[in-house]
C-alpha positions in Angstrom: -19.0 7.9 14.6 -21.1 8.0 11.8 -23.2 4.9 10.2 -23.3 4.9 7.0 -25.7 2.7 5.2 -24.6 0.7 1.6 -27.4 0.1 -0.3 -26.6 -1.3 -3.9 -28.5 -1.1 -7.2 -28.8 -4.5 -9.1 -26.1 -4.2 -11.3 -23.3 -2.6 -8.6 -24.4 -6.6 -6.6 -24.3 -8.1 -10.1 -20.3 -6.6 -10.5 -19.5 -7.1 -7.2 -20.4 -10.9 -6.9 -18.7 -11.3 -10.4 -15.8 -9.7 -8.4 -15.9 -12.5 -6.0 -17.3 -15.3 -7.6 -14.6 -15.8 -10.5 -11.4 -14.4 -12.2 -8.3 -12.9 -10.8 -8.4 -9.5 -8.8 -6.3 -8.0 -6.0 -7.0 -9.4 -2.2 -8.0 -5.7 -1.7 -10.3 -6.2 -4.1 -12.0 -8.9 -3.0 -12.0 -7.7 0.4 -13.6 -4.8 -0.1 -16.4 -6.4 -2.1 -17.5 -8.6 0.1 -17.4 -5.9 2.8 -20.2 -4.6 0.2 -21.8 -7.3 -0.4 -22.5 -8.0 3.6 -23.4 -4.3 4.1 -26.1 -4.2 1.7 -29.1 -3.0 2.7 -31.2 -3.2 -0.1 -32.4 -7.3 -1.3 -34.8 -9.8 0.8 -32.7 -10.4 4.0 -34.5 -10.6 6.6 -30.9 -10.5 8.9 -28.0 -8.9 8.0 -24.9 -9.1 9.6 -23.4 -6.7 12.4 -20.0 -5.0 11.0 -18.3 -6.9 14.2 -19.8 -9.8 12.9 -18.1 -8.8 9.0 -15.4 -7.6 9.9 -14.5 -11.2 11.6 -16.1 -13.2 9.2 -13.5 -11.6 6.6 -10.4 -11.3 9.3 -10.4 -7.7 9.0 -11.1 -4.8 11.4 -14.3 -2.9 12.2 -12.6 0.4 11.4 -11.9 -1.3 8.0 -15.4 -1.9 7.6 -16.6 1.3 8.7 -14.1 3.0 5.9 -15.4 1.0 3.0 -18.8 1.9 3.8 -18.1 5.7 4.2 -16.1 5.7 0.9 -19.3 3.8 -1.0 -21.1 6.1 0.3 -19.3 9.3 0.1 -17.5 8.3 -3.4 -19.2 5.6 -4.8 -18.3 2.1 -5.9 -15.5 2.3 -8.9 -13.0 4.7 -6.1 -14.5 2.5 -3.3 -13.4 -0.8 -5.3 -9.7 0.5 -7.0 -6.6 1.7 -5.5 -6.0 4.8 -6.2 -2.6 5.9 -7.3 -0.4 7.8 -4.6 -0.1 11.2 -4.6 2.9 11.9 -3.5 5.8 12.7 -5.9 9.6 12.4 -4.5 12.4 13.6 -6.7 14.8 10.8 -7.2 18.7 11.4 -5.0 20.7 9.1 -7.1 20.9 8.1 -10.9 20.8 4.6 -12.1 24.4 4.7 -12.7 25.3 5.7 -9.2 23.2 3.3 -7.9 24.7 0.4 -9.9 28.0 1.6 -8.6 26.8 1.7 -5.4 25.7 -1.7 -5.3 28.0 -3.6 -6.9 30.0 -1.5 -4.1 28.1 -2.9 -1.0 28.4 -6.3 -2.4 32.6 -6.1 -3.2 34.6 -6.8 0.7 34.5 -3.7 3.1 37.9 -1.6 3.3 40.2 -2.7 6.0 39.9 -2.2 9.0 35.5 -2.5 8.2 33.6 -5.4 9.1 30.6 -4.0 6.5 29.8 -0.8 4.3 27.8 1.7 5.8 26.7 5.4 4.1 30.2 7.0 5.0 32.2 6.6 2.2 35.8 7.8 1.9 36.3 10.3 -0.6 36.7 9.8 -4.0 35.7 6.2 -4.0 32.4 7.0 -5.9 34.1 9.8 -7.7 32.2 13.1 -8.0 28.9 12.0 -7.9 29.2 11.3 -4.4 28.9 15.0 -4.4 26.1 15.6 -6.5 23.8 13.7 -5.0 25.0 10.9 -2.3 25.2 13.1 0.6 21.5 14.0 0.1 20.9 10.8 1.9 21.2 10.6 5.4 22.5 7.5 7.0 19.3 7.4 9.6 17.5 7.0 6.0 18.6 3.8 4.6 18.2 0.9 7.2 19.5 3.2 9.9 23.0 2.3 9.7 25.4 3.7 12.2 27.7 6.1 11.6 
């Protein structure tokens, strides 16, 4: 594997211990920060920590550590510091009207003969947007009810 090394300019230390030090940020965040700050090479210490010896001081793993200080180093602090939005896109299968029909469904008593609702719904008892765009879901999908 490679070692990557962090060293960080003056004001990058100066954000991140503002990061730590005060106000309200995500866990992440923080973490990932004082990841930073341990890693630094640059600064007067005469010892710095091993990463097995950061990555338990902050409860976290050494393969944790290891990514932070590849993505410093490969894509600097701001994307190193901030989630980054997912990427993936996925095309909603039901409406919000179906869905509040479906709920307030589920939470009505099961047909007779049912001891719960699962995804197999008897015709018609949606209406015809169980055709359009119910039986896009599969029943191994949602909680992995059994059919």
């Amino acid at each position: 594997m490679e070692h990557y090394k962090v060293t960080l300019s003056e004001p990058e230390r100066a954000e991140l211990q503002s990061i730590t030090g005060k106000g309200t940020h995500a866990a992440s965040k923080v973490i990932n920060a004082l990841i930073l700050l341990n890693c630094d090479q640059a600064g007067d210490r005469a010892e710095r920590p091993r990463t097995c010896d950061i990555a338990a001081m902050l409860c976290v793993s050494e393969r944790k550590v290891d990514r932070i200080k590849k993505k410093f180093a490969l894509e600097g602090l701001d994307l190193t510091l901030n989630r980054q939005p997912a990427k993936c896109a996925y095309d909603l299968l039901i409406d919000g009207r179906l869905e509040a029909q479906l709920l307030a469904l589920s939470c009505s008593a099961p047909s007779e003969g049912q001891a719960r609702w699962s995804l197999r719904l008897p015709d018609g008892l949606v209406g015809d947007q169980r055709k359009e765009g119910l039986d896009l879901v599969q029943p191994g999908a949602v909680g992995g009810d059994e059919v």
